[in-house]
N, C-alpha and C positions, 0 to 999 in steps of 0.2 A: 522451424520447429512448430508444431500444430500446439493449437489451447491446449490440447486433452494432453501430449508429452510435457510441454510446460508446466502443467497444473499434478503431473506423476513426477517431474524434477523437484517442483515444491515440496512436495508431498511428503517422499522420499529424504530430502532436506531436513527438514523439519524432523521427520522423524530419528532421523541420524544425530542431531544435534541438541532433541532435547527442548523444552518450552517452559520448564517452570510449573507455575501455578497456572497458567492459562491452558485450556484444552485445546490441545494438538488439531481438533475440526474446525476452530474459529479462524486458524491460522489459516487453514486449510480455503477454509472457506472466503478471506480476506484475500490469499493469494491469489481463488480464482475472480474474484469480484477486478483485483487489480491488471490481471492478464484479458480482461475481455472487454475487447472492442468497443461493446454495445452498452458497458458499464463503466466501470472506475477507467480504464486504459489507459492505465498509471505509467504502462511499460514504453507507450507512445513518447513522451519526455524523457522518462526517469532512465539511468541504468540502476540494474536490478541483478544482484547475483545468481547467476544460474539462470538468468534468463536469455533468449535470443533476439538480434532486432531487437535492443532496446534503444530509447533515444539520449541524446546527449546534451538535450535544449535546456531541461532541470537540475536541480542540484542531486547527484547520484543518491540512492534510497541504499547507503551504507552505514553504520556504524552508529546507528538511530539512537541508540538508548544515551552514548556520550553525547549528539548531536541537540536531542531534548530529553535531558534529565529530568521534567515535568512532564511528562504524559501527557495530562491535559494540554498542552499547547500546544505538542502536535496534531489532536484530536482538532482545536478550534482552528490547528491552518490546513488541515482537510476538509474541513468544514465549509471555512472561507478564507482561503488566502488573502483576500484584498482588503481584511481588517488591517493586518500589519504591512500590506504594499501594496498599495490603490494600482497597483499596473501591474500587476501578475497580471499573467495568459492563462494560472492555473482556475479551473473553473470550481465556483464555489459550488459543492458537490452537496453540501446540508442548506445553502441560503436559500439555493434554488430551486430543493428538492430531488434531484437528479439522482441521489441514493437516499434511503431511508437510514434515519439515526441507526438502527442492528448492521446493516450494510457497513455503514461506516464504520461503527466499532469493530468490524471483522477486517478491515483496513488496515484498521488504526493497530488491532494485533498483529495482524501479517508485518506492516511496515515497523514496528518495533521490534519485533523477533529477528531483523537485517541487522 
């Protein structure tokens, strides 16, 4: 499945199921940060519903809002995982710069809306 059909499966998702108080674009825009390669490429570890060729090396990106019922904490381990486990392979995505804080808060929607 290409970025662009991935990122219209989201799309579509999201729209179908509805978002709350958060606008349906952040998500939008958090799903495609986490499908692309050159960015978040969250879908390289992670499985991700609805998505194709995801990986199975991280803990699946399911059932998120029971998983962190704090927000924030998800927020600080996309940030930087190796606050809370010095040997994550995940890379710290806010420590090192690699996405800008609005990046990652379009993440951090996209992967709580799972």
């Amino acid at each position: 499945m290409s970025r662009l059909a991935l990122q219209s499966a989201l799309a579509a998702w999201v729209m179908m199921t509805g978002c709350g108080a958060i606008a349906e674009s952040d998500i939008e825009k958090g799903a495609a940060i986490a499908a692309d390669p050159d960015q978040g490429n969250c879908l390289s570890c992670h499985f991700v519903p609805g998505g194709e060729m995801t990986g199975t090396v991280a803990p699946p990106l399911i059932q998120m809002k029971l998983r962190y019922p704090d927000k924030s904490r998800l927020r600080e381990q996309i940030w930087d995982a190796t606050v809370r486990n010095p040997e994550s392979v995940m890379p710290p995505y806010g420590r090192h710069a690699v996405l800008s804080e609005q990046q990652i808060d379009w993440i951090l929607e996209y992967v709580y809306s799972l």
